[in-house]
C-alpha positions in Angstrom: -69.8 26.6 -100.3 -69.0 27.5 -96.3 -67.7 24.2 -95.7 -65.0 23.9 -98.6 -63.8 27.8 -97.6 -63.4 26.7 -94.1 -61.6 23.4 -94.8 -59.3 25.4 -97.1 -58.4 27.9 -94.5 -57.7 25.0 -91.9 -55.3 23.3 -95.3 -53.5 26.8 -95.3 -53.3 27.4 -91.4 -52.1 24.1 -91.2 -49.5 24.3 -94.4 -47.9 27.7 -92.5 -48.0 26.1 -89.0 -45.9 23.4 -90.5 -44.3 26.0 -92.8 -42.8 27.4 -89.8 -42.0 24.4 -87.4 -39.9 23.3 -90.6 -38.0 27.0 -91.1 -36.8 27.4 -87.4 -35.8 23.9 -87.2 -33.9 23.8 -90.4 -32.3 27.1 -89.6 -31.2 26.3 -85.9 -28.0 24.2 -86.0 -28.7 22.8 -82.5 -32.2 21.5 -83.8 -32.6 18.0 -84.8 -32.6 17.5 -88.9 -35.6 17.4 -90.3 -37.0 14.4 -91.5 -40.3 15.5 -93.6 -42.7 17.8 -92.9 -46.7 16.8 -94.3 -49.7 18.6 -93.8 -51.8 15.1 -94.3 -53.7 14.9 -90.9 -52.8 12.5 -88.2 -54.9 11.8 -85.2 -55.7 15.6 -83.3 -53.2 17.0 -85.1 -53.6 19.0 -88.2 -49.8 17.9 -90.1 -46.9 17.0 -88.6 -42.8 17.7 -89.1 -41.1 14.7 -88.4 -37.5 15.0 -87.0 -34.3 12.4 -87.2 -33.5 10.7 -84.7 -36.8 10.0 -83.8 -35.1 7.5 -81.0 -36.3 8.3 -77.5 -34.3 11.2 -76.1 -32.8 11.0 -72.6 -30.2 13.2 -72.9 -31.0 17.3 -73.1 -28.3 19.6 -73.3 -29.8 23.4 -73.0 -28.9 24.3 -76.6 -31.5 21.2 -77.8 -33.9 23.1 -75.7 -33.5 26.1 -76.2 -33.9 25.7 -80.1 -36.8 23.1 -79.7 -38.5 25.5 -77.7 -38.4 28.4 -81.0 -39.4 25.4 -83.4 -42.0 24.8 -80.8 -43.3 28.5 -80.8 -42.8 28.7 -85.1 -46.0 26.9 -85.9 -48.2 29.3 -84.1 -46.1 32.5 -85.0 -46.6 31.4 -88.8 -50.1 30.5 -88.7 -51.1 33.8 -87.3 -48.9 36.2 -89.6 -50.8 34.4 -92.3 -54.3 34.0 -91.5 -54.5 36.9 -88.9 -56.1 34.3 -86.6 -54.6 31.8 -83.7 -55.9 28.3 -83.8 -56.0 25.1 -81.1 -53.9 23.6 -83.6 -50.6 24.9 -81.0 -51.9 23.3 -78.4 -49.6 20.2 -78.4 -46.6 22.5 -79.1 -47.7 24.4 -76.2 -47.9 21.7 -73.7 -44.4 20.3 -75.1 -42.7 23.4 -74.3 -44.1 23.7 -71.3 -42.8 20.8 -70.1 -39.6 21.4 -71.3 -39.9 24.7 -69.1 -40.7 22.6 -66.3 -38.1 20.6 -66.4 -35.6 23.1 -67.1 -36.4 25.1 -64.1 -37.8 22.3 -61.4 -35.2 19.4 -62.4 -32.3 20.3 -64.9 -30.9 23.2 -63.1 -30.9 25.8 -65.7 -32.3 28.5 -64.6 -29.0 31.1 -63.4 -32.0 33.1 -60.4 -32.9 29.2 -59.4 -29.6 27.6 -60.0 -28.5 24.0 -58.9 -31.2 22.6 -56.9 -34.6 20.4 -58.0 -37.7 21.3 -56.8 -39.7 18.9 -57.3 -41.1 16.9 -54.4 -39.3 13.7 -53.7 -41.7 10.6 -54.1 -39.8 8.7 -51.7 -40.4 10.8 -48.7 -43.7 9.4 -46.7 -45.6 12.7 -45.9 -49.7 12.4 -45.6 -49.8 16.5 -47.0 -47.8 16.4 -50.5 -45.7 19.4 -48.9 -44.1 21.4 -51.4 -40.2 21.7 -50.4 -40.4 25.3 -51.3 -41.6 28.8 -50.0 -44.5 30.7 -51.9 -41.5 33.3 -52.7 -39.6 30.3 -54.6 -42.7 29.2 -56.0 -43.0 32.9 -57.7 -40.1 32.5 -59.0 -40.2 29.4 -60.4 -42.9 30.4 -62.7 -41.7 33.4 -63.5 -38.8 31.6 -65.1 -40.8 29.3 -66.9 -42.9 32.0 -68.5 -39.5 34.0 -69.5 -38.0 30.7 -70.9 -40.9 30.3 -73.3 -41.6 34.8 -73.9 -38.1 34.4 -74.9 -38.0 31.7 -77.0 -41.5 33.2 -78.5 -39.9 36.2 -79.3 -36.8 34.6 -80.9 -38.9 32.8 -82.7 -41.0 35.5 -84.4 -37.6 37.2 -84.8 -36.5 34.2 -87.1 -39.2 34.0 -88.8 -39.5 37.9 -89.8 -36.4 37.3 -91.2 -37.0 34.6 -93.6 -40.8 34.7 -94.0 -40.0 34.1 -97.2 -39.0 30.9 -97.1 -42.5 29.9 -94.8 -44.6 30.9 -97.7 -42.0 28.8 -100.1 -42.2 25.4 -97.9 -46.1 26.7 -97.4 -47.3 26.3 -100.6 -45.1 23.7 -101.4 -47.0 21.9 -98.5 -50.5 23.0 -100.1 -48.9 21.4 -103.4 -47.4 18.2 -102.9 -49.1 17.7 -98.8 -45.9 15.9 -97.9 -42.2 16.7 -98.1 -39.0 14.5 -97.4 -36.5 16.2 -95.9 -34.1 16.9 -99.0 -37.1 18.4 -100.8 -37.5 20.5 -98.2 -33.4 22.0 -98.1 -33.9 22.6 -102.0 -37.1 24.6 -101.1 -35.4 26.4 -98.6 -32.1 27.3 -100.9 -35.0 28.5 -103.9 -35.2 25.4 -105.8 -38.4 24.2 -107.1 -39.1 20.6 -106.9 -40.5 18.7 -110.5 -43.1 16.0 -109.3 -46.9 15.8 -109.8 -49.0 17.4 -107.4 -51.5 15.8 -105.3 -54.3 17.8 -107.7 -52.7 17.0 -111.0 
């Protein structure tokens, strides 16, 4: 029946996207730990890897970025190697790393061709235009940066993950098996362990 082949494709796109969030996180020491990964859908979102500390963050230091930014771009890589297909199921990953772009470039100062100056327009100052503080030459450049933040990261990512694809389809059809894994499940996954607990079928 159509409908069962597509929901079972979605369970499998959604078991690697995870697969690969999970992977790059846990191999990135600058990455938070990871706290469980499930492919049980929440809201828009198709499964989810929870991280520790899930605390608000107001401190980012560029090698938190930087590594968020791969786990970011792992769900998508994964997804497609696997299913030969790309899905809206990125698109909250895409937004967050754009906006971790953003603010790297227009308010954090790290971006070496941009350097130590914000750009973005200061709400304080009374103007009846919202005048951009910056020439159309500076405005190129700005998104060129943010675009070679994320390609980077992208390719990084993909890098990773060619190197222990492996392990994806491990945690994958782990995810297809049990839907949800706690952290230390997942590390015994990843080191080639099997874990001994009923499956969500059985």
């Amino acid at each position: 029946n159509k409908s069962r082949k597509i929901e079972e494709l979605e369970r499998v796109a959604t078991a690697y996207h995870e697969a690969g969030h999970a992977v790059v996180q846990h191999l990135l020491p600058h990455a938070d730990p990871i706290h469980k990964v499930t492919i049980i859908p929440r809201g828009q979102s198709g499964g989810a890897t929870f991280s520790l500390p899930e605390k608000d963050r107001y401190f980012y230091n560029r090698m938190f970025i930087e590594a968020s930014l791969r786990v970011l771009c792992a769900g998508r890589i994964a997804e497609n190697r696997k299913t030969g297909d790309i899905s809206s199921g990125a698109g909250m990953d895409i937004r967050m790393a754009t906006d971790y772009a953003r603010h790297m470039v227009l308010e954090w100062g790290m971006s070496d061709r941009l350097g130590f100056i914000n750009y973005t327009p200061d709400p304080n100052r009374e103007t009846i235009v919202s005048e951009r503080d910056y020439s159309q030459d500076t405005a190129r450049i700005i998104d060129e940066e943010i675009k070679r933040l994320i390609d980077v990261a992208f390719a990084d990512s993909q890098r990773i993950l060619d190197e222990h694809w492996e392990m994806v389809v491990a945690v994958a059809d782990n995810l297809l098996k049990y839907e949800t894994l706690q952290g230390d499940e997942l590390e015994a996954i990843i080191k080639g362990e099997s874990i001994d607990r009923p499956s969500v079928s059985d």
